[in-house]
N, C-alpha and C positions, 0 to 999 in steps of 0.2 A: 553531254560531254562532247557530242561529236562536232554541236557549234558553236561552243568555248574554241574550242582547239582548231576549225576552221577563220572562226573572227584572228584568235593569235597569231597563226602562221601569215593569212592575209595582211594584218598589219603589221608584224617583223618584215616581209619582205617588203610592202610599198615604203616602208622606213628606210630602208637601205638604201634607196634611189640611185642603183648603179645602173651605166650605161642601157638600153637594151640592147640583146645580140640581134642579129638579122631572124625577121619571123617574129618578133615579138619575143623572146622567150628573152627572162632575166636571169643573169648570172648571181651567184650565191657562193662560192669560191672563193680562197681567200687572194689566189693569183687575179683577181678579175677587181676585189675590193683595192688589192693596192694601185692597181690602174686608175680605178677611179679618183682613188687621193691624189695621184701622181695631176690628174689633169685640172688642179687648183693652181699647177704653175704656171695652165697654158690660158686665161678667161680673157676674154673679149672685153675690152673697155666699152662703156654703157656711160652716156654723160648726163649727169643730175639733173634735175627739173631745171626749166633755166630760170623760173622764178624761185629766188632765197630773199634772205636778210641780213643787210648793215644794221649796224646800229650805229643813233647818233645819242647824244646828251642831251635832254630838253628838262628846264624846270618846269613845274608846276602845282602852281600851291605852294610852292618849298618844297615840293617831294622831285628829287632828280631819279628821273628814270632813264629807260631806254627805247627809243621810237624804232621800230623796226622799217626799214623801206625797202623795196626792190630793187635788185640789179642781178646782173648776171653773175653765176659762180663761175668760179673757177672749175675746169674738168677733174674730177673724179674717178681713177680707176675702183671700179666696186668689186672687190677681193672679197666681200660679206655676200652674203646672201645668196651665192650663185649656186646656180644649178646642180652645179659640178662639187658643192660643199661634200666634205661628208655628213656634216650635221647642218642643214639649211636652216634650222628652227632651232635657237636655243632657248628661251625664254619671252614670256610677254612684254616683260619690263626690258631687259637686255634689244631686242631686236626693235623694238620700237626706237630705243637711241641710237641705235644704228641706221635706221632708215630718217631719223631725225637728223643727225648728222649728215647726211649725203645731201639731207636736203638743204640743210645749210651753205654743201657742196666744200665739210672737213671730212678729213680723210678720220673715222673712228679706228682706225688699229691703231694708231696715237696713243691711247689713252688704254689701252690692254694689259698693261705690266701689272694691274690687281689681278687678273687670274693666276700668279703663279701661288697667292696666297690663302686658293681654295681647299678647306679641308674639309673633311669625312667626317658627319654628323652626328653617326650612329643609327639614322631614319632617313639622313637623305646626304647628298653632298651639299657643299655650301650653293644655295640661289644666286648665284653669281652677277655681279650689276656694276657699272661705273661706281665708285667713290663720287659725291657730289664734290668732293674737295677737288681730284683730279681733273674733271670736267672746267671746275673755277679756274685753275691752273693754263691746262692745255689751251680751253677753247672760251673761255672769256665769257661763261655761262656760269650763274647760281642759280642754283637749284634750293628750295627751301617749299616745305609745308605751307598747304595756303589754309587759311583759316575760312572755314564754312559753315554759315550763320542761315544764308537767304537760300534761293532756290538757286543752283544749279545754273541755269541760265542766266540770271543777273550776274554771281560770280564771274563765268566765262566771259560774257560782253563786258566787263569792265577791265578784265586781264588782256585778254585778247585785242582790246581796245589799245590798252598799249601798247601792244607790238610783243605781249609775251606768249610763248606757248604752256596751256593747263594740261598736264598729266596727272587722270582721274583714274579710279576704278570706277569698270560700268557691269551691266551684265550682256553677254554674248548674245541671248538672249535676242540683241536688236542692234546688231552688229553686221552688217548684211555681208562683210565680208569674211565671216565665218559661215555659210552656207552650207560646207562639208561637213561639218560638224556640229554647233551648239547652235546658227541662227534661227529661230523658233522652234526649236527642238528642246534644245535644254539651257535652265540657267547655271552660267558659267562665269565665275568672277575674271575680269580682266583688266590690263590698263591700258588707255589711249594717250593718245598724244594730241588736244587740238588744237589749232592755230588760225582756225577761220570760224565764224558763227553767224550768221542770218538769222536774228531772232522772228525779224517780221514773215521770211520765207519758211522757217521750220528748218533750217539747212546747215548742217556743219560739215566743217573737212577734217580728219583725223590719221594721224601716222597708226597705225598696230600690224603687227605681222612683219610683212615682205613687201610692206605695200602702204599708199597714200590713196585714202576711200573716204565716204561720204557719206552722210546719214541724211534723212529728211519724213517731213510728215510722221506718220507712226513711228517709224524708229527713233526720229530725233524726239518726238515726247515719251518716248519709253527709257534712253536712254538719259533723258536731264530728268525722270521722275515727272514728269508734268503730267501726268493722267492720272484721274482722281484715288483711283488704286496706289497710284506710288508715291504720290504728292500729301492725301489727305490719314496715309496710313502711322504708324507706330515705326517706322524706318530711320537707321544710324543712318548719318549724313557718310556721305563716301569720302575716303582719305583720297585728298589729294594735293599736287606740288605745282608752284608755279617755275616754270623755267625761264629766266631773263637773261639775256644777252648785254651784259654790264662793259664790256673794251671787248676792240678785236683778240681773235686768238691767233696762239703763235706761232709763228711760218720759222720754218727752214732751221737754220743751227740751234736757235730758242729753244722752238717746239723739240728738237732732238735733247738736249739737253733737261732741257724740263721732264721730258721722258727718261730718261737713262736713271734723274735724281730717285723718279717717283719708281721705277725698278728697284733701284737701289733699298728704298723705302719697303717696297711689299717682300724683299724678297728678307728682309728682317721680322717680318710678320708668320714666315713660310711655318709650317707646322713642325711640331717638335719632332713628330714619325712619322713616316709615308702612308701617307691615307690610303693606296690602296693593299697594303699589308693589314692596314686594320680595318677594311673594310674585308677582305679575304677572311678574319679571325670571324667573323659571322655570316660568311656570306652562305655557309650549307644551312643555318637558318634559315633565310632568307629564304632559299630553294624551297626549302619544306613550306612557308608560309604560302608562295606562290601557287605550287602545286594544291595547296587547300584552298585557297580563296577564289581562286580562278581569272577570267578573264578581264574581269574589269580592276580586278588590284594590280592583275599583270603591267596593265597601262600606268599608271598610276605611279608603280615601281621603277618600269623604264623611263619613264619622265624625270624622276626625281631622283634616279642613281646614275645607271651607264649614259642618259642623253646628257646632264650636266656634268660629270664629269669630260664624257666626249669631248661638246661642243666645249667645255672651257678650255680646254688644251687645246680645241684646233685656233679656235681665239688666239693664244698664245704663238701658235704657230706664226699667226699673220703678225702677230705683235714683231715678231723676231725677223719678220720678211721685211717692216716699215723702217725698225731700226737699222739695216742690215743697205736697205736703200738710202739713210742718212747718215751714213759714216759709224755707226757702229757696228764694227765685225763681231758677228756671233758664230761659232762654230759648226759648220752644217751637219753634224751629229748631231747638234743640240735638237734644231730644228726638223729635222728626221724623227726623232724621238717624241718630240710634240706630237704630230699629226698619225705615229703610229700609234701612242699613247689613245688619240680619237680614233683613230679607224677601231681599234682592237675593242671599242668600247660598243663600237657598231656589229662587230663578229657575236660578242659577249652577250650581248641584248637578242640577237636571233638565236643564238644555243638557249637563251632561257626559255623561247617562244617555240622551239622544237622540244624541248624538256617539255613543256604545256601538254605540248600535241600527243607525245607517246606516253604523260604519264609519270615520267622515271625522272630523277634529278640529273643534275650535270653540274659537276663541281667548277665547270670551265678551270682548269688549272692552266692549260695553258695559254690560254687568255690572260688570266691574274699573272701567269707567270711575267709573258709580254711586260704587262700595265705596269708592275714594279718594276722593273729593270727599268722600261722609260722613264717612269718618273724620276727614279734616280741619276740616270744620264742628263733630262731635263735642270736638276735642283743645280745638281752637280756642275754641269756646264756654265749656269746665269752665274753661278757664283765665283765664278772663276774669270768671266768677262767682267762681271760688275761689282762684285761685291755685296752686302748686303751691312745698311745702316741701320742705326738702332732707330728701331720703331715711336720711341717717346716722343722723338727729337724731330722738327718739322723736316717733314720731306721735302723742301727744296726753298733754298732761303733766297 
């Protein structure tokens, strides 16, 4: 018990990723966590890789694709992924297209307005990810299922050849930049992002995480299956999509309005009752399962309850900052209410990890209390700036 309950507290706190005080010593306070949220207003512009891609139209065969070429992007303030987040880590799939996007050198809070459409699962909150539709929209990308027949490799050097990016699940397994956690340690389902391949060198380049890394030799034939273990065995071929770049996306009044439609669109989607009232209606379940299963459900549970709903609301947050810098006035309660919505999800997940430690449940009430009233200021506010259109009906003609 004593190193359950030391692994949870260690990991609630490195979770929390506030400031250090002087000395080393980290705050845990709820005055110290809202400092932290506060300093997402103040981040450091960081400018994108300066190698991205145009696309231009080229036939071939009769099939018109899209040839991807290099040039310089445009500067990117990176408002994702910073240090200073409350939640730096939302998702595999989620963070990959966001670090894919910058590298394109668009701005991904563009295309945000789907999280206000996140609901409470019962088991987990919604896995929260771009709409492929909204992507087509914003940024001039389809995204579509690639069909996988051959190896692994041949797929990618044919995609890739055209100037497209493949998003695969691999296993972590041989993902060298998971090192902290699953790289030859454990297998671990995840997805990349790749848009470079060397079949002759063994060498590929891949977005996953926070980050643009590179596999080669063992890892690149462990992760395309080429070693006779993973190539000659009884193995499902791995789901995965190709992403193409079909026209530019859209800059300035466009892009704001294409955005405002596609709010308009999710927030007609929004759920009939506030997910965190009925996530509250089971949540002293939930404690009790905790406390019986222990330390590695605990993980498991904060992944898939408080860090997504967290991180999709601080998402929101920034959704509400892009609009707010292109002419759409949003109410700064609204926006207030987002990002406490995330912080309080960050409070909520270290009282479960101190309930671990002694033992005892914690109904967190006033955490839940928090969460509901935000999200209700949250709905309550989009709906009164934007509206919400009926969801049958195309989100943006």
């Amino acid at each position: 018990m004593a190193t359950a309950t030391g692994v949870a507290i260690q990991w609630a706190v490195q979770a929390l990723r506030l400031p250090s005080r002087p000395g080393g010593m980290r705050a845990l306070r709820r005055n110290d966590m809202e400092r932290a949220v506060a300093t997402t207003a103040t981040t450091a512009t960081i400018a994108p890789r300066t190698a991205t891609t145009a696309t231009t139209a080229t036939d071939r065969g009769g099939y018109r694709y899209a040839r991807q070429s290099p040039h310089l992007a445009r500067p990117v303030q990176r408002w994702l992924h910073h240090e200073a987040s409350v939640w730096q880590e939302s998702n595999c799939y989620m963070d990959l297209w966001i670090e894919l996007l910058y590298g394109w050198g668009l701005d991904p809070r563009a295309a945000l307005a789907f999280t206000v459409a996140q609901d409470y699962e019962g088991d987990h909150f919604t896995f929260f990810k771009y709409p492929p539709a909204d992507l087509e929209l914003l940024y001039g990308t389809v995204v579509q299922e690639m069909a996988v027949y051959d190896t692994l490799q041949a797929h990618l050097a044919e995609q890739v050849g055209r100037g497209h990016t493949v998003l695969v699940e691999v296993d972590s397994y041989y993902l060298p930049d998971t090192r902290a956690t699953a790289y030859r340690q454990a297998h671990v389902k995840t997805t990349v992002a790749i848009d470079r391949i060397d079949p002759a060198a063994q060498r590929l380049s891949y977005y996953h995480s926070l980050g643009y890394h590179s596999a080669e030799d063992e890892d690149y034939r462990g992760l395309l299956r080429l070693t006779p273990a993973l190539r000659d065995g009884n193995i499902l071929f791995p789901y995965a999509e190709c992403a193409k770049r079909v026209r530019a996306p859209l800059r300035d009044a466009a892009a704001a309005d294409a955005a405002a439609a596609l709010m308009r669109h999710h927030l007609g989607r929004r759920p009939a009752l506030n997910p965190v009232t009925r996530w509250r209606a089971d949540f002293d379940q939930h404690v009790a399962v905790i406390l019986a299963r222990g330390d590695a459900y605990f993980h498991h549970y904060g992944f898939n309850l408080p860090r997504q709903l967290g991180a999709n609301f601080e998402m929101l947050h920034h959704c509400l900052a892009w609009f707010g810098e292109h002419g759409y006035h949003v109410p700064a309660r609204v926006a207030r209410a987002a990002i406490s919505l995330a912080s309080e999800c960050k409070v909520l997940q270290f009282r479960l990890a101190r309930a671990m430690a002694r033992g005892r449940p914690d109904r967190c009430a006033g955490s839940l209390d928090t969460m509901e009233c935000a999200y209700e200021t949250v709905i309550a506010g989009l709906l009164s700036s934007f509206g919400a259109a009926d969801p049958a009906q195309p989100a943006y003609a």
